[in-house]
SELUM-539345 format. One record per residue: residue in three letters; x negated, z negated, y negated of N, C-alpha, C in turn. Coordinates in pm, whole numbers, padded with zeros to 5 digits, always signed. Each point is the difference from the previous one (the first is absolute). Last residue first. Example, Ala and Ser with C-alpha at 12.3 -4.5 7.8 and 13.67 -1.06 7.14 Angstrom:
BEGIN
Ser-01285-00708+00225-00082-00006-00119+00077-00073-00109 Ala-00029+00007+00572+00089+00000-00119-00090+00000-00120 
END
This chain:
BEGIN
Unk+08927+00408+02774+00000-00074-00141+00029+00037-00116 Unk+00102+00043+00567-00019+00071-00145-00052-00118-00093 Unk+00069-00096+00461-00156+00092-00016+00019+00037-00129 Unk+00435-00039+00260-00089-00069+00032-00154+00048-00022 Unk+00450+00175+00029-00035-00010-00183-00091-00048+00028 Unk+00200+00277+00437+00005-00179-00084-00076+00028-00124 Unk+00263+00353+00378-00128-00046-00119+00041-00133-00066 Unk+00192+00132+00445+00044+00026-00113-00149-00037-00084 Unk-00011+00165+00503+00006-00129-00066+00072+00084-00142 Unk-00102+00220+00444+00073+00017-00080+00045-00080-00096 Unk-00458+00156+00094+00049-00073+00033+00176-00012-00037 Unk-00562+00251+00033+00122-00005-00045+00129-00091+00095 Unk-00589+00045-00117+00089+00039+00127+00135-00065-00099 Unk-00576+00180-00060+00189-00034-00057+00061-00008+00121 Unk-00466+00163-00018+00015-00162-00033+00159-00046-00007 Unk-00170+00489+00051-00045-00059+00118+00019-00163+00035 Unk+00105+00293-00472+00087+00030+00125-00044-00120+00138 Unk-00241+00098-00411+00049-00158+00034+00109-00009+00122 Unk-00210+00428-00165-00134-00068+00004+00073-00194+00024 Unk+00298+00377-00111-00069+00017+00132-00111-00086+00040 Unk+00209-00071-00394+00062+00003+00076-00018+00032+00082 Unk-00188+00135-00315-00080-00157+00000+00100-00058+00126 Unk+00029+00438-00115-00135-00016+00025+00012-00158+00051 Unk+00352+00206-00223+00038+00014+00140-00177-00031+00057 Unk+00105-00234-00413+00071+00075+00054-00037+00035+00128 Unk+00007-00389-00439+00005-00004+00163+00078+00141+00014 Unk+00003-00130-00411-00119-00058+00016-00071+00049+00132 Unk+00532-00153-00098-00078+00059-00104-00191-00044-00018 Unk+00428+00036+00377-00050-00103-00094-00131+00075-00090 Unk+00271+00171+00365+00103+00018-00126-00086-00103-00108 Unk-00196+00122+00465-00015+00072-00119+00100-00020-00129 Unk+00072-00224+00415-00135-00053-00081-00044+00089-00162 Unk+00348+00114+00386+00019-00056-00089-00063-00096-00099 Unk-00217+00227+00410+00019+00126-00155+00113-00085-00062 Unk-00089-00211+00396-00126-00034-00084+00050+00048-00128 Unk+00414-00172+00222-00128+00087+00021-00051+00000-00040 Unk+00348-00240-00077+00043+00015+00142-00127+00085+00030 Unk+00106-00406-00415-00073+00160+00023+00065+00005+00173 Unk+00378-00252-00258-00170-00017+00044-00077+00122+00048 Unk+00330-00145-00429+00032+00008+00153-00143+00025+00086 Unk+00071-00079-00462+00110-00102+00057+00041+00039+00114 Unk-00314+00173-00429+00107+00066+00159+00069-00099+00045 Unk-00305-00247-00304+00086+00122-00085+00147+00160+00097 Unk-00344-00353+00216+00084-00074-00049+00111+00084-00077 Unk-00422+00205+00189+00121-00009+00094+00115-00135-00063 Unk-00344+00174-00303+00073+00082+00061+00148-00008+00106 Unk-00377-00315-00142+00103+00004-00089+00111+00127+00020 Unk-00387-00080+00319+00110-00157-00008+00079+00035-00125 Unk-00287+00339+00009+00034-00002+00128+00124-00127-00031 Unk-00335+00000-00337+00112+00142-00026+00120+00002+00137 Unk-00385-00315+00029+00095-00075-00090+00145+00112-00021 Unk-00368+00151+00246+00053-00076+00080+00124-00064-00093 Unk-00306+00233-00213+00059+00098+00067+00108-00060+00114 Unk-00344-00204-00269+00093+00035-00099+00123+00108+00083 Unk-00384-00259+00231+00143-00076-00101+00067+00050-00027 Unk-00196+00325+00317-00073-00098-00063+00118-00080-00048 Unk-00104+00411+00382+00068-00059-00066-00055-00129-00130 Unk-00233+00330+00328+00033+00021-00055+00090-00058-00126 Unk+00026-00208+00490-00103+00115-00056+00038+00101-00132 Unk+00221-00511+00078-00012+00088+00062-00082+00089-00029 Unk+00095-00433-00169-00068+00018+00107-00046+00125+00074 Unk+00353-00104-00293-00126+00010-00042-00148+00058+00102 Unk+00400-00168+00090+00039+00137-00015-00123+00033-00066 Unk+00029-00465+00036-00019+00064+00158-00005+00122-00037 Unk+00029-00232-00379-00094-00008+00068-00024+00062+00118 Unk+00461+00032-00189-00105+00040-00089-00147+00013+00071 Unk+00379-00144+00351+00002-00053-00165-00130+00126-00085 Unk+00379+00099+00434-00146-00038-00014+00012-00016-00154 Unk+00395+00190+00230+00016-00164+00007-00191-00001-00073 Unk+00110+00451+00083+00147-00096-00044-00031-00153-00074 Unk-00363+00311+00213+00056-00030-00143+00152-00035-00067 Unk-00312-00106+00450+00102+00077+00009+00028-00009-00167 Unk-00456+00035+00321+00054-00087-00101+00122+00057-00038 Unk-00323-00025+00459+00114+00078-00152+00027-00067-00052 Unk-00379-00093+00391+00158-00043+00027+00113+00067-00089 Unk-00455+00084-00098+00039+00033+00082+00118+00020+00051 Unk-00134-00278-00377+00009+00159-00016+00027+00097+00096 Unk-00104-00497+00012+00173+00044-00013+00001+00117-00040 Unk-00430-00100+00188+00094-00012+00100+00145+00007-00100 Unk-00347+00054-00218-00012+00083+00031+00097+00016+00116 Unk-00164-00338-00401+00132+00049+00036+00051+00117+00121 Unk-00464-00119-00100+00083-00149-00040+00176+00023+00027 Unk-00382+00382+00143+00024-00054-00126+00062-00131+00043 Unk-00301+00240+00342+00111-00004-00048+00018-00070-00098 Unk-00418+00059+00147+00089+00090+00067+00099+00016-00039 Unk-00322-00279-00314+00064+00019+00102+00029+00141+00062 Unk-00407-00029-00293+00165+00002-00035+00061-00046+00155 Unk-00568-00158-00075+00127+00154+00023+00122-00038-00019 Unk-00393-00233-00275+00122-00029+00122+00059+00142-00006 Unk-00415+00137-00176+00017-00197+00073+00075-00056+00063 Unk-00074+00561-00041+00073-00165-00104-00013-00093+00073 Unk-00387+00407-00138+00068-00022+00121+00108-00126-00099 Unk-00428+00366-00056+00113-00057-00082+00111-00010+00174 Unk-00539-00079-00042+00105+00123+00009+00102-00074-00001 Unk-00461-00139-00023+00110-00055-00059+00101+00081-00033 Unk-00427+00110+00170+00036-00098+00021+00111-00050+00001 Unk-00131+00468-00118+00019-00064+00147+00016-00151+00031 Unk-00037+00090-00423+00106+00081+00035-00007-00031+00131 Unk-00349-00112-00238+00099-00082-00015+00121+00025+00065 Unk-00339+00276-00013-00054-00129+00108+00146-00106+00022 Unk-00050+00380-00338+00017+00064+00153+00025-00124+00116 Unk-00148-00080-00477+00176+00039+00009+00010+00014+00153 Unk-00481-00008-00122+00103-00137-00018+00151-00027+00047 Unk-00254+00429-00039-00043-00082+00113+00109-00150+00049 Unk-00018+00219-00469+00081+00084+00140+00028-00067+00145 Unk-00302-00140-00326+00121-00044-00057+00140+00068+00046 Unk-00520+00123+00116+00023-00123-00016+00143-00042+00031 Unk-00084+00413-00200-00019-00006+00141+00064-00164+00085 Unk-00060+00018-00484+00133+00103+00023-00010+00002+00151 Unk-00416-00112-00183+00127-00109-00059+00117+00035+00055 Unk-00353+00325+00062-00003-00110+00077+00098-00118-00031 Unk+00001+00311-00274+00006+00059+00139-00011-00094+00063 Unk-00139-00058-00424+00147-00037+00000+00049+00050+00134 Unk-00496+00013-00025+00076-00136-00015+00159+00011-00038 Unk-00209+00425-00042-00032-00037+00194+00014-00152+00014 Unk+00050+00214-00436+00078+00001+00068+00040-00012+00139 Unk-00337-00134-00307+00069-00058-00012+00176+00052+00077 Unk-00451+00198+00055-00029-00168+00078+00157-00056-00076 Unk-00078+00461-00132+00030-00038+00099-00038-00089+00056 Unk+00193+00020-00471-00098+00018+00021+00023+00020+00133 Unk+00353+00103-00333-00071-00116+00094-00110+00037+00023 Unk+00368+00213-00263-00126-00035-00031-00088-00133+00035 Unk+00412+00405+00170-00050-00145+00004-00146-00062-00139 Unk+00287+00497+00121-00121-00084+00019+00007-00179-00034 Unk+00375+00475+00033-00012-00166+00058-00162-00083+00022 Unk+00153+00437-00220-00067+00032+00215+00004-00187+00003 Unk+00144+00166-00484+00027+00094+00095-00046-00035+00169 Unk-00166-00276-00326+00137-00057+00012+00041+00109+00061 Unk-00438+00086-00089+00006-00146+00111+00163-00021+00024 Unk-00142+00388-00285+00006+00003+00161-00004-00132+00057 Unk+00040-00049-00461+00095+00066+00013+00012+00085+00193 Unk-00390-00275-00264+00118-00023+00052+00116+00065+00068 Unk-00452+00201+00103+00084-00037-00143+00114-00107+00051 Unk-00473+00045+00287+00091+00039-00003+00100-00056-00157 Unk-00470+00186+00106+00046-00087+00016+00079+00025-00042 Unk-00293+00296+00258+00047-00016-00154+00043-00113+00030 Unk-00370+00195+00335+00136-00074-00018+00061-00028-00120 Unk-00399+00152+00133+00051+00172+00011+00124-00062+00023 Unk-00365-00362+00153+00036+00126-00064+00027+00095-00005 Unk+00228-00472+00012-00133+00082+00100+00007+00071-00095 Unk+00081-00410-00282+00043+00076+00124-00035+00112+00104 Unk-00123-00358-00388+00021-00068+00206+00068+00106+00055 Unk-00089+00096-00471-00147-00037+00023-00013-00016+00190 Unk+00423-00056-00328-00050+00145+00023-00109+00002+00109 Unk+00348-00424-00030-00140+00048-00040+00011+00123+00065 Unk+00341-00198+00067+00025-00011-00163-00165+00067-00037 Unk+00231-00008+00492-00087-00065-00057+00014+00053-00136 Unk+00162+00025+00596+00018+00005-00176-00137-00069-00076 Unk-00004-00030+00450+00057+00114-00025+00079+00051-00133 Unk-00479-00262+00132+00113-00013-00009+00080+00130+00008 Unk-00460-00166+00246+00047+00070-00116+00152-00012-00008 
END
């Protein structure tokens, strides 16, 4: 016997049949139950599926990342922003082109050479955050700044 039905006649008795208006109130379906014990099983199935797949083919990377980046030994060694071009300063955490380019134009526009990290902060972009966070890479020099790196 179904659990719905459009027929008066299929339902028990001392069972009204139900109005629209209670099927859309209590979420009835107007499935039949062989048709909802086949989308159950479809759905089971298709779970199943997912589950299987998952343990199989767990998310992993093909090539692991190096240990160390490509540049990681001159990051170590410091990079002294006196003398370093664009790319290298770049290089640094946090830092990017546009911030490195600000850096190399800065110290040309001073005409004298950073002596500390916090003279980093005079460049526009770069404060006391990003400066602690590159602190560990810098090393200072009493070199004169070179123009070397601007464009």
């Amino acid at each position: 016997m179904n659990d719905y039905t459009d027929n008066p006649e299929d339902l028990p008795p001392g069972r009204e049949p139900p109005v629209p208006a209670e099927r859309e109130r209590y979420g009835l379906l107007p499935l039949t139950l062989s048709q909802r014990r086949g989308m159950l099983t479809i759905v089971g199935v298709m779970c199943v599926v997912l589950f299987v797949l998952l343990l199989r083919d767990s998310t992993t990377i093909a090539d692991p990342q190096p240990d160390r980046g490509a540049r990681a030994e001159e990051l170590l060694a410091g990079i002294d922003p006196n003398t370093a071009d664009e790319a290298t300063i770049a290089a640094l955490p946090t830092l990017g082109p546009s911030r490195a380019r600000a850096i190399v134009r800065m110290r040309a526009t001073l005409g004298r050479p950073y002596e500390k990290p916090e003279d980093l902060m005079a460049v526009p972009g770069i404060g006391a955050a990003t400066v602690e966070q590159i602190r560990p890479y810098l090393r200072f020099s009493s070199t004169r700044p070179t123009t070397e790196g601007m464009r």
